[in-house]
ZATI-534943 format. One record per residue (C-alpha): residue number from 1; residue in one letter; x, y, z. Coordinates in Angstrom, 3 decimals, always signed. Example, Ala and Ser with C-alpha at 12.3 -4.5 7.8 and 13.67 -1.06 7.14 Angstrom:
<gukols>
i; aa; u; v; w
1; A; +12.300; -4.500; +7.800
2; S; +13.670; -1.060; +7.140
</gukols>
This chain:
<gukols>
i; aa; u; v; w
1; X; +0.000; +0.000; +0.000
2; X; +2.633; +2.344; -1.040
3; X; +1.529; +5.934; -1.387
4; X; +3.846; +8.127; -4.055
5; X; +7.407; +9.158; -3.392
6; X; +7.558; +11.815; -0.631
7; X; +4.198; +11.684; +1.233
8; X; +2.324; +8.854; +3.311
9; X; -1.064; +7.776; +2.722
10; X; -3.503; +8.492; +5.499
11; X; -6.592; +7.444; +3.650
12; X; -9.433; +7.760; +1.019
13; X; -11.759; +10.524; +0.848
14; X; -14.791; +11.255; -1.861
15; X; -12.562; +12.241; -4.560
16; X; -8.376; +11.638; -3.482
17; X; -6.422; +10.527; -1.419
18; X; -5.388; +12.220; +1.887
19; X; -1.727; +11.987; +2.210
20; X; +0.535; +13.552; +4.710
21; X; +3.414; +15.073; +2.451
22; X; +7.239; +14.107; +4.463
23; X; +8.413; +17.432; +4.002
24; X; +5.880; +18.978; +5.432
25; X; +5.272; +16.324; +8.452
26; X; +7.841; +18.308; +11.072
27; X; +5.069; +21.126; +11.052
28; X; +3.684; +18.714; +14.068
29; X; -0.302; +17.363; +14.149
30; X; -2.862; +16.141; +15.909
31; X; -4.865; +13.166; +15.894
32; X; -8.126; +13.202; +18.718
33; X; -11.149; +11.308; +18.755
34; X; -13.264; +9.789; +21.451
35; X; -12.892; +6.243; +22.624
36; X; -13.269; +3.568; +20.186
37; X; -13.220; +5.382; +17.333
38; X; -10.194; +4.138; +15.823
39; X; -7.626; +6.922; +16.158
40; X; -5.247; +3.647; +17.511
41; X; -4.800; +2.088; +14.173
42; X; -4.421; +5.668; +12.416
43; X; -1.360; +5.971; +14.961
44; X; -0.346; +2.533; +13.609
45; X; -1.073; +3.368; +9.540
46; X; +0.996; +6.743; +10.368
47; X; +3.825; +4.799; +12.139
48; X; +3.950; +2.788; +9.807
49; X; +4.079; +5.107; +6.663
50; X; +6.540; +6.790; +8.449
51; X; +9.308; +3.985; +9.147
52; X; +8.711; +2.569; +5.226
53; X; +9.544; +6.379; +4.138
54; X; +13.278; +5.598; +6.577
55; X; +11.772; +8.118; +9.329
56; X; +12.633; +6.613; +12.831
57; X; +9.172; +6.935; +15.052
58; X; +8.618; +6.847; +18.882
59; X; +5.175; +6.282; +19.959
60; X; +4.092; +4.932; +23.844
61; X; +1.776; +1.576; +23.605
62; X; -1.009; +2.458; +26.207
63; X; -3.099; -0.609; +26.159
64; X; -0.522; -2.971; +24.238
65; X; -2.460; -2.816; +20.879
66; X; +0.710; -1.108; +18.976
67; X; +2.957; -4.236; +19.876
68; X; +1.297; -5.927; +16.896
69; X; +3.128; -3.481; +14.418
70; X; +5.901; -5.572; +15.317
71; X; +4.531; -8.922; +13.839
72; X; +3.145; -9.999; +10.404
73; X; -0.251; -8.213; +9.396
74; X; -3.513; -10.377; +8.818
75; X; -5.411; -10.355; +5.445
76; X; -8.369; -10.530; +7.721
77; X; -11.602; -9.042; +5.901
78; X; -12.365; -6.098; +7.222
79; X; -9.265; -4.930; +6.066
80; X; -9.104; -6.682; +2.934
81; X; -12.892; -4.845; +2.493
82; X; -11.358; -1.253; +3.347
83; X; -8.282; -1.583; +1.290
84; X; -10.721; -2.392; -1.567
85; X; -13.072; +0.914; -0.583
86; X; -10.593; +2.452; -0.685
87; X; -9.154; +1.230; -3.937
88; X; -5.348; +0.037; -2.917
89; X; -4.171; -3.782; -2.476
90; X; -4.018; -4.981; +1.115
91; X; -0.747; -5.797; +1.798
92; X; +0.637; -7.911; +5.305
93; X; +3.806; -6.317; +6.314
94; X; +5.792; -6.285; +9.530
95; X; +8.314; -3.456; +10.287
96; X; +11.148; -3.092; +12.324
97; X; +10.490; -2.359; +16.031
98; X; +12.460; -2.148; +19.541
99; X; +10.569; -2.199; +22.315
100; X; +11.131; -0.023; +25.801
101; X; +10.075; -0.258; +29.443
102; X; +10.477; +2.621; +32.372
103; X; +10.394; -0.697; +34.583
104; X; +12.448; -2.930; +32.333
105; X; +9.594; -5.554; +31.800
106; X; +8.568; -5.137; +28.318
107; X; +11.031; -3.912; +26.566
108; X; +14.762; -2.453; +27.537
109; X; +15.062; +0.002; +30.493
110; X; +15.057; +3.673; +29.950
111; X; +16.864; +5.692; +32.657
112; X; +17.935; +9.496; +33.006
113; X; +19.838; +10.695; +35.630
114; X; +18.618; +13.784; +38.193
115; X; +20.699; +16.148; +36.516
116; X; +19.286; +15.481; +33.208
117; X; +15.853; +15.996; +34.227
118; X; +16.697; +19.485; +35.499
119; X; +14.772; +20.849; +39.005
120; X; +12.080; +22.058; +36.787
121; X; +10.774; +18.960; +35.046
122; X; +11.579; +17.089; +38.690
123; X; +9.413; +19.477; +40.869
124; X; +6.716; +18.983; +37.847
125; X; +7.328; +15.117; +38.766
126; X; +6.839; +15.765; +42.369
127; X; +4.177; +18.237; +42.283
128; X; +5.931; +20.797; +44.098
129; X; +4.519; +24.495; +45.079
130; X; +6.595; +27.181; +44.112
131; X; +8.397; +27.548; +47.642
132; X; +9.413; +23.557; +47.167
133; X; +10.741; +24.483; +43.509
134; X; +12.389; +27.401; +44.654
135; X; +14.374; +24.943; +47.486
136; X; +14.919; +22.303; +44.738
137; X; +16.726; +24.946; +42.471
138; X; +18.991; +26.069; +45.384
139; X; +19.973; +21.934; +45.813
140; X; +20.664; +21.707; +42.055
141; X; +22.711; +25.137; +42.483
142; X; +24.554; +23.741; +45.242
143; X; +25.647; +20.392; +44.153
144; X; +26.941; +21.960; +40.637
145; X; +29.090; +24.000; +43.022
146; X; +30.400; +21.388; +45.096
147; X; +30.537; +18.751; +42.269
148; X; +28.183; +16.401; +43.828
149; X; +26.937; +14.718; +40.944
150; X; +22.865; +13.666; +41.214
151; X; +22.856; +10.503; +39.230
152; X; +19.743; +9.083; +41.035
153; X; +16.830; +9.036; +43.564
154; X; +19.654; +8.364; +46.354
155; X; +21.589; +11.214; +45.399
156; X; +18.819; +13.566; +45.698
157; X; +17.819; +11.619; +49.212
158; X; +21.263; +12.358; +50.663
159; X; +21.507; +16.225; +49.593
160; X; +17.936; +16.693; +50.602
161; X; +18.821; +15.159; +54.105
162; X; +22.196; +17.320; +54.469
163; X; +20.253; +20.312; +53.776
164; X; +17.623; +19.804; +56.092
165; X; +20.528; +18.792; +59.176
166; X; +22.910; +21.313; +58.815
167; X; +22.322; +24.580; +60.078
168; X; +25.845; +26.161; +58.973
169; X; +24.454; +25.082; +55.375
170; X; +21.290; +26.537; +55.432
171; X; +22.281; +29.786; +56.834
172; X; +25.084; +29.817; +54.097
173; X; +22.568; +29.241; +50.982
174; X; +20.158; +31.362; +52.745
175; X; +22.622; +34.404; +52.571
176; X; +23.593; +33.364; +49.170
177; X; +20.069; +32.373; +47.387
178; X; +17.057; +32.472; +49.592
179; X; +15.608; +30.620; +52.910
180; X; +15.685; +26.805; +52.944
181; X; +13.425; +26.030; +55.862
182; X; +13.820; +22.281; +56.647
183; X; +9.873; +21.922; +56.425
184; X; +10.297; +22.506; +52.833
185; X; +13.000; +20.368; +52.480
186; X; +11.015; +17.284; +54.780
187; X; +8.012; +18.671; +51.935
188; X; +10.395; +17.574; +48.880
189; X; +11.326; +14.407; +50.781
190; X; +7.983; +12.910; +51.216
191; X; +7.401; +13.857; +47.410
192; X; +9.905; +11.543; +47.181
193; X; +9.232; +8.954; +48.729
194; X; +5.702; +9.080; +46.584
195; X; +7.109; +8.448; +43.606
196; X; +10.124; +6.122; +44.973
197; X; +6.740; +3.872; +45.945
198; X; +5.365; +4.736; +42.087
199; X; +8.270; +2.850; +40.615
200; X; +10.362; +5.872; +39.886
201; X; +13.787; +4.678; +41.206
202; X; +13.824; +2.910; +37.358
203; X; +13.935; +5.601; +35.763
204; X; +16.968; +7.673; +37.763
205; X; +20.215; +6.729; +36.986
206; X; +22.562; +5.174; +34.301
207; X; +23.322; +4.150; +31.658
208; X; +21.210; +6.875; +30.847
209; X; +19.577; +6.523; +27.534
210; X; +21.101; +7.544; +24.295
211; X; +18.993; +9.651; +22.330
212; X; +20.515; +8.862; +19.074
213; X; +19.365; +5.094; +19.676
214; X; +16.211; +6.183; +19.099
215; X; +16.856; +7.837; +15.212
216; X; +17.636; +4.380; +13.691
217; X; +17.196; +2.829; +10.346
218; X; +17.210; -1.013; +9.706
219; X; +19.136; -2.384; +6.744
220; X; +16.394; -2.145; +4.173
221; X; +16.117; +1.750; +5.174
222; X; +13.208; +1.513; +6.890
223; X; +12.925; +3.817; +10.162
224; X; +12.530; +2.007; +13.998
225; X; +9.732; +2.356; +15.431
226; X; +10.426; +2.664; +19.153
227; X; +7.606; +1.620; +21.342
228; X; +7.306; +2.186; +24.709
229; X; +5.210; -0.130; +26.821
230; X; +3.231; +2.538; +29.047
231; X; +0.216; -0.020; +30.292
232; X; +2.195; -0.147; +33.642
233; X; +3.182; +3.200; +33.509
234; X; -0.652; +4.862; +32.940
235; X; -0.814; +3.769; +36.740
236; X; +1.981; +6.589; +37.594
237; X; +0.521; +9.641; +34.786
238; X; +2.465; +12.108; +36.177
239; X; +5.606; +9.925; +35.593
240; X; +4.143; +9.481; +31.895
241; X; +4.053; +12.821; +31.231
242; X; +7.423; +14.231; +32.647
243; X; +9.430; +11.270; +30.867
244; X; +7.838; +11.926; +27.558
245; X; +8.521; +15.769; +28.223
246; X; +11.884; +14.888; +29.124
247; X; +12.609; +13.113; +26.291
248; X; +11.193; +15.911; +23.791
249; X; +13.358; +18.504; +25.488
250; X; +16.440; +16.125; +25.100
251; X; +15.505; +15.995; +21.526
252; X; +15.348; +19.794; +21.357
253; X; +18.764; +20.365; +23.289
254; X; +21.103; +17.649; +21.443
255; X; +19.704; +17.915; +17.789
256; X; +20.981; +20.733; +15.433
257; X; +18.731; +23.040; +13.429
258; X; +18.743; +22.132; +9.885
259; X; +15.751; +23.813; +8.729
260; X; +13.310; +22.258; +6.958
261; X; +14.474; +18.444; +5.951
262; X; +13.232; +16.608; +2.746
263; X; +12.122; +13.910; +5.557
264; X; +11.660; +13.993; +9.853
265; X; +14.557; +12.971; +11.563
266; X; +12.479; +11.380; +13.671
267; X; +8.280; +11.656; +14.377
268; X; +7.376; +11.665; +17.929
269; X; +3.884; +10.366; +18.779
270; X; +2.696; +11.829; +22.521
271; X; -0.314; +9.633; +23.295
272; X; -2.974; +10.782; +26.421
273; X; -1.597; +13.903; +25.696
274; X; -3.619; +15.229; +28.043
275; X; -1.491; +14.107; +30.849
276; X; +1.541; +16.762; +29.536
277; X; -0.796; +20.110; +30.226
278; X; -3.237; +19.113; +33.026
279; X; -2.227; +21.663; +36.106
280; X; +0.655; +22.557; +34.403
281; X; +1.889; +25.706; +35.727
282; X; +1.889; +28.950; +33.057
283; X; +6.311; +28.752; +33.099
284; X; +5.882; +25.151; +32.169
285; X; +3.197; +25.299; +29.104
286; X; +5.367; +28.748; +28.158
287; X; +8.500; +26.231; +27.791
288; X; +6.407; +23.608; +26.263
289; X; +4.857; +26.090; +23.492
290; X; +8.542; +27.343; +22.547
291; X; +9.999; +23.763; +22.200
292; X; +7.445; +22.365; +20.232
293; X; +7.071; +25.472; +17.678
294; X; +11.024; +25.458; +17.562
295; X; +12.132; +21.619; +17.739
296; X; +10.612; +21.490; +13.773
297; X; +13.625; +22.833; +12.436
298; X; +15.695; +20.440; +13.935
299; X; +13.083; +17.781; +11.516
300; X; +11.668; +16.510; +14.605
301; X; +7.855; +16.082; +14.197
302; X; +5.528; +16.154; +17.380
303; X; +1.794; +14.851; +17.142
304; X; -0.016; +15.014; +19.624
305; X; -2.763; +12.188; +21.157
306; X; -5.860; +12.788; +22.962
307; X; -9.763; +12.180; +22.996
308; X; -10.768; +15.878; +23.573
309; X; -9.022; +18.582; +21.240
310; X; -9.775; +21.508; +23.970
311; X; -6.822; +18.920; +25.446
312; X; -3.990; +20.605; +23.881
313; X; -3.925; +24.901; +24.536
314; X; -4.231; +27.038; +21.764
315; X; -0.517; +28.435; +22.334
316; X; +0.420; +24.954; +21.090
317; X; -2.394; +23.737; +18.862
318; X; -1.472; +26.721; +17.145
319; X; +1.594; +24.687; +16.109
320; X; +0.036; +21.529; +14.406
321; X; -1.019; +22.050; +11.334
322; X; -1.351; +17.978; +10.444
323; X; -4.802; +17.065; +11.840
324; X; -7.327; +13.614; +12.052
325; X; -10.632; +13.945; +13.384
326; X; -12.393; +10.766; +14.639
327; X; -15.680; +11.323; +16.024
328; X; -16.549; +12.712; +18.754
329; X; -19.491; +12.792; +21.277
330; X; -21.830; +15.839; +22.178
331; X; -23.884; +14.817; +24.983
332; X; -22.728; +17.104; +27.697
333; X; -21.824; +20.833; +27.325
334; X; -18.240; +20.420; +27.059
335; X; -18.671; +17.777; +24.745
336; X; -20.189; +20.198; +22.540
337; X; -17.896; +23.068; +23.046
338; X; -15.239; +20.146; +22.095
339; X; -17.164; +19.447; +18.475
340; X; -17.617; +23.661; +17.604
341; X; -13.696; +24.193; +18.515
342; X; -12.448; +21.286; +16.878
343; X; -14.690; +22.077; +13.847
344; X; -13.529; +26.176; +13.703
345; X; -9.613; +24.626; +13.643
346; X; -10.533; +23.304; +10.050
347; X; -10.335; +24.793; +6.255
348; X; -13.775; +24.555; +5.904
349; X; -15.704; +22.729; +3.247
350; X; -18.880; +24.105; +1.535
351; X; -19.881; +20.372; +0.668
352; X; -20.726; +19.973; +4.237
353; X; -21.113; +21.561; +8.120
354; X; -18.113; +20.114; +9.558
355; X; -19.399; +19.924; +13.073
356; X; -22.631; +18.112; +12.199
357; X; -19.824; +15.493; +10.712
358; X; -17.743; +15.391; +13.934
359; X; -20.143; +13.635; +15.999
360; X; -21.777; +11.033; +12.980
361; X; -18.241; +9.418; +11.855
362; X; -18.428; +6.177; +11.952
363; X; -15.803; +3.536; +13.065
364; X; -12.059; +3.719; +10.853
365; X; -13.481; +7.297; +9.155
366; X; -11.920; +10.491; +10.173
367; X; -12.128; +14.434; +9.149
368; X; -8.574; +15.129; +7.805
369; X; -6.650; +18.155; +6.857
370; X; -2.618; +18.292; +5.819
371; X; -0.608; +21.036; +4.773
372; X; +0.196; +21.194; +1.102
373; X; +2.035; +23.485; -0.987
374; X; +3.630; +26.288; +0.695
375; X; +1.985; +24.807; +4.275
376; X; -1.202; +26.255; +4.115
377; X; -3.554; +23.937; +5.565
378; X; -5.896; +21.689; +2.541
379; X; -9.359; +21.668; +2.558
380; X; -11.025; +19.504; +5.335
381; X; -12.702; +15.755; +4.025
382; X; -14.395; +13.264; +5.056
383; X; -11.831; +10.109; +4.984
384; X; -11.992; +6.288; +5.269
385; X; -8.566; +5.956; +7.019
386; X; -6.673; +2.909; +5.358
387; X; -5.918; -0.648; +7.298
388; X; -2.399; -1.216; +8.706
389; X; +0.134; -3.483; +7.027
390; X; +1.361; -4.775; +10.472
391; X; -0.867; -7.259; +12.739
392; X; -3.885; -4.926; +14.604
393; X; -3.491; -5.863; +18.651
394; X; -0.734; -7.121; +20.970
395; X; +1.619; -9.612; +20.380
396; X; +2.580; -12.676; +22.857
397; X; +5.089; -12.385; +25.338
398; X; +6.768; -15.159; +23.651
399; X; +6.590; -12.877; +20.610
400; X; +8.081; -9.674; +22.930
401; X; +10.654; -11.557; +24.235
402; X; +12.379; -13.162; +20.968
403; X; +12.311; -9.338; +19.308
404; X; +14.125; -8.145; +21.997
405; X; +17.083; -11.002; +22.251
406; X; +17.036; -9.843; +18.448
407; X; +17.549; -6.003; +19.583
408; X; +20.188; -4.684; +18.810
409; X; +20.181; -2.767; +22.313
410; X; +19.594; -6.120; +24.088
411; X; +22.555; -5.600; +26.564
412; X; +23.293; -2.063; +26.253
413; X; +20.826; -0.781; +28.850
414; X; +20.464; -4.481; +30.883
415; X; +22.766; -3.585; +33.402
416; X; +22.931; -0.880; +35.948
417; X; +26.052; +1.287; +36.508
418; X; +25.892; +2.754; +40.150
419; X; +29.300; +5.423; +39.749
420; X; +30.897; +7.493; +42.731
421; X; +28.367; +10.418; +42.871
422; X; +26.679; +12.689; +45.674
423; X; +25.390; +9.846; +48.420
424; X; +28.768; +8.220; +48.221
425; X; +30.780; +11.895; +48.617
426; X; +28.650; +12.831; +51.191
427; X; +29.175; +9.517; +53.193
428; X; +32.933; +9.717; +52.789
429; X; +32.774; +13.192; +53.871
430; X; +30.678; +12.014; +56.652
431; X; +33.236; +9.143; +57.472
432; X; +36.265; +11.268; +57.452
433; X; +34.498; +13.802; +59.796
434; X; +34.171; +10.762; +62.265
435; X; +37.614; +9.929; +61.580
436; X; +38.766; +13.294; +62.067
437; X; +36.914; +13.921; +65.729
438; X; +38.300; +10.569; +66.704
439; X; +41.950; +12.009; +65.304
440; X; +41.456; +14.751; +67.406
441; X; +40.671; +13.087; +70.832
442; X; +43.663; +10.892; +70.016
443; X; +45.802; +14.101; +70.327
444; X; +46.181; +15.006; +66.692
445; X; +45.621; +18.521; +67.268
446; X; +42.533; +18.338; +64.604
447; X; +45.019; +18.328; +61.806
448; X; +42.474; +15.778; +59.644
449; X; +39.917; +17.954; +61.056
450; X; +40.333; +21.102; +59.792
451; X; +42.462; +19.522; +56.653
452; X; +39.381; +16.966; +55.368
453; X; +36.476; +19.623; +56.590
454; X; +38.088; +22.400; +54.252
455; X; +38.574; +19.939; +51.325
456; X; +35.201; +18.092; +51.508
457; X; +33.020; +20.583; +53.528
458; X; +31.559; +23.988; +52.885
459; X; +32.212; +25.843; +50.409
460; X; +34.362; +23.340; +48.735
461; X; +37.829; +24.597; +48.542
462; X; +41.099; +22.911; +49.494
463; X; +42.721; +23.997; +52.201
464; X; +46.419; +24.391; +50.692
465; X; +48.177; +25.078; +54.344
466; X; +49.045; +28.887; +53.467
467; X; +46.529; +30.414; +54.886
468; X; +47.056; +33.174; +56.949
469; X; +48.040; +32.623; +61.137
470; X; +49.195; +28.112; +59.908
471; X; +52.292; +26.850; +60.180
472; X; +54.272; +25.085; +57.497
473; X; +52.876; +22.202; +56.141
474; X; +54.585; +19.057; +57.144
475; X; +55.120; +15.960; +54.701
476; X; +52.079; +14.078; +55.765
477; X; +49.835; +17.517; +55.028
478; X; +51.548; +18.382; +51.603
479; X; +51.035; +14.437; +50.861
480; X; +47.047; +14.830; +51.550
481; X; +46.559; +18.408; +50.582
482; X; +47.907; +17.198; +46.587
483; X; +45.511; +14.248; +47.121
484; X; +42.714; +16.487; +47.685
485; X; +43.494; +18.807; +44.536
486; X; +43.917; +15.405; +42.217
487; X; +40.323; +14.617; +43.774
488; X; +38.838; +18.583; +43.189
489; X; +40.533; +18.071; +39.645
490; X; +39.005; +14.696; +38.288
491; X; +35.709; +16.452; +40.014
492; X; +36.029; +19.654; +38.391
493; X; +36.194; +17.281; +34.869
494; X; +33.293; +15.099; +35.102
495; X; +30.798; +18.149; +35.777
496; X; +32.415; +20.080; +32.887
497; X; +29.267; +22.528; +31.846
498; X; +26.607; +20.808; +33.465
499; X; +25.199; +23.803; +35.494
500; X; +24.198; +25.305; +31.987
501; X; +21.258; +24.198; +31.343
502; X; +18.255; +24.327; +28.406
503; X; +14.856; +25.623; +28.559
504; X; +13.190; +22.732; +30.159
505; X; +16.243; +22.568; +32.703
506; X; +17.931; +19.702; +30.901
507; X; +21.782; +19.530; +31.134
508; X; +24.036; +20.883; +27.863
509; X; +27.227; +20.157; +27.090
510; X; +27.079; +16.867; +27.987
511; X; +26.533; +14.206; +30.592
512; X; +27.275; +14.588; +33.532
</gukols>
């Protein structure tokens, strides 16, 4: 069911048919529709049109229906019946697919480290007010400083827990940055511990994912599609959301512009999209609305999932100019407010009222409208949307589990990497303070006292003995002072830039 060079076929309206042209498919879309209308398998047709054109695809798999792209499609009659309608030969295809899990269940584990996510997508994660935020900035401010890297959840537990103990730390950030009151630090904690119970300790940590491994192409050209097993993960939405948010604002940070590409780089389908603007304060949807009208001209493509299109705000549905109707309902008043602003977002048609359509589509039909020509939007129609190539439902775990041994990221991600990083500074510096006091009752004269609290406390700077009112240094304290600069040093190289961050607070310049 090939459609002509340089577009993908969506489907079959009274006179042509609808086809989403490539170059013009980073301008971003929107497919809505209520339940069981079939806006599922037009995600699959569209994933699918996409990876046989060589554009990689990332989609999430709510109920486990998309698995089936992955296997061998069914010349089953229905869709033998439609692709006749329709007046194109069914054809069974499978297409290349790797499968991901935030859990590691279904597919390989996807992990990001706390300084990746950035305090602003985190205190979205942990539904912070703004005096929480405001706290969780000063912690990311703070360990950038002292090169206490947050790799995951226990990271953040052991900085949260040193800020809320010591007193000669708050009063310092306090004086530097604002109050950090240990009730808003034991706030952020039990936030914590929410989402630690939600299954979020997955997702922190490394190997952190790659987003190149995402933009690949199989040997016969034809673009992954990356599927994301999210069944499990609906139970956690706020999770959901930030990681898909995450990911698009990785996307944004890493890629380079190059205008307007012959072809997406990669399409990125955010299903229940819903879940990415409910509550979301005005700083967040202001970020949102600038990555996705600028991440097209780095030829990523962002369409956007939901049942209601009052869903998505106008700042951003302002932005998708690729659009598939399935029906809706109009039973209660919102309903119906639903079907009049979905219908004014068209190109109208004079052949009929489009928002007496809206609500009478039946099963597999859709209103569609794609940019053409220069981009301006075409003329809405009426469409029967064409059957998939790839199976229609989930696959067997048996099925699942030999793609993956065949993934070419089967041991890549398997294993996790737990590196020196902020809980295990903080308990050396914790150890060597205990060391130190016992030093001192032993007579030392607090030599490791003062020498290991200057070089691992505070404000972070050796202590190189020439400070005014000391003595000489002896052997011994030359031989740990030029310990504790090779330590500051190899510090000082694995944070590199990471305090710079993007506009969703993601790290650039590399991991850290």
């Amino acid at each position: 069911m090939a459609a002509p060079s340089g577009t993908i076929l969506i489907g079959k309206s009274e006179t042509k048919f609808e086809q989403l042209v490539l170059k013009l498919s980073n301008r971003h879309g929107l497919v809505t529709g209520a339940t069981g209308t079939g806006k599922t398998v037009t995600l699959q047709k569209m994933a699918e049109g996409f990876s046989a054109a060589g554009v990689p695809v990332f989609t999430a798999d709510i109920k486990g229906d998309l698995a089936g792209v992955a296997a061998m499609g069914n010349a089953l009659p229905p869709f033998v019946n439609r692709a006749k309608e329709i007046g194109v030969e069914y054809k069974a295809e499978q297409f290349p697919v790797v499968f991901w899990d935030l859990f590691g269940e279904q597919g390989h584990p996807i992990r990001a480290t706390v300084a990746e996510m950035g305090p602003l997508l985190l205190a979205r994660l942990l539904e912070l007010n703004d005096v929480q935020e405001g706290v969780l900035n000063i912690l990311f401010r703070y360990a950038d400083e002292q090169g206490l890297l947050l790799l995951d959840l226990k990271d953040l537990r052991a900085m949260l827990a040193e800020l809320g103990s010591n007193k000669e730390l708050q009063a310092k950030l306090q004086a530097a940055y604002g109050n950090v009151s240990p009730a808003s630090v034991g706030a952020i904690q039990r936030q914590l511990l929410v989402l630690e119970n939600q299954g979020g300790q997955n997702f922190f940590g490394e190997p952190a994912l790659e987003i190149a491994d995402f933009m690949r192409v199989d040997e016969d050209g034809r673009g992954h599609i990356n599927v994301l097993a999210a069944d499990k993960l609906m139970k956690s939405p706020r999770l959901y959301a930030t990681f898909l948010l995450w990911m698009l604002s990785e996307l944004f940070e890493q890629l380079p512009e190059i205008g307007d590409p012959e072809k997406p780089k990669l399409v990125f389908f955010f299903d229940e999209a819903h879940l990415l603007f409910e509550n979301a304060p005005p700083a967040l949807l202001d970020s949102i609305e600038q990555v996705v009208r600028l991440i097209r001209s780095k030829g990523v493509g962002v369409y956007f999932v939901t049942q209601n299109p009052l869903d998505v705000p106008d700042k951003v549905g302002a932005q998708l100019g690729n659009r598939v109707q399935h029906a809706l309902r109009a039973f209660t008043p919102r309903e119906q407010k639903a079907v009049k602003a979905a219908a004014e977002t068209f190109r109208a048609n004079p052949k009929f009222r489009t928002a007496d359509v809206i609500t009478n589509l039946g099963v597999g039909e859709a209103l569609v409208s794609v940019l053409e020509g220069k981009g301006a939007p075409s003329i809405v129609e009426r469409t029967l949307v064409a059957p998939p190539g790839g199976r229609v439902g989930p696959i067997t775990p048996e099925e699942r589990k030999a793609l993956m041994r065949e993934s070419p990221f089967r041991n890549k991600y398997t294993e996790t990497v737990d590196r020196e990083s902020a809980f295990e500074m903080l308990a050396s510096k914790a150890e060597a303070s205990a060391k130190a006091a016992e030093e001192a009752e032993k007579g030392s004269g607090g030599f490791l006292d003062n020498m290991l609290g200057g070089i691992l406390g505070g404000g972070g700077a050796t202590t190189t003995g020439k400070s005014r009112g000391r003595p000489p240094q002896s052997m011994a304290e030359k031989v740990v002072t030029s310990a504790a600069r090779s330590v500051a040093t190899s510090v000082g190289r694995q944070i590199g830039t990471a305090i710079v961050r993007g506009v969703l607070g993601s790290l650039l310049g590399g991991r850290r």
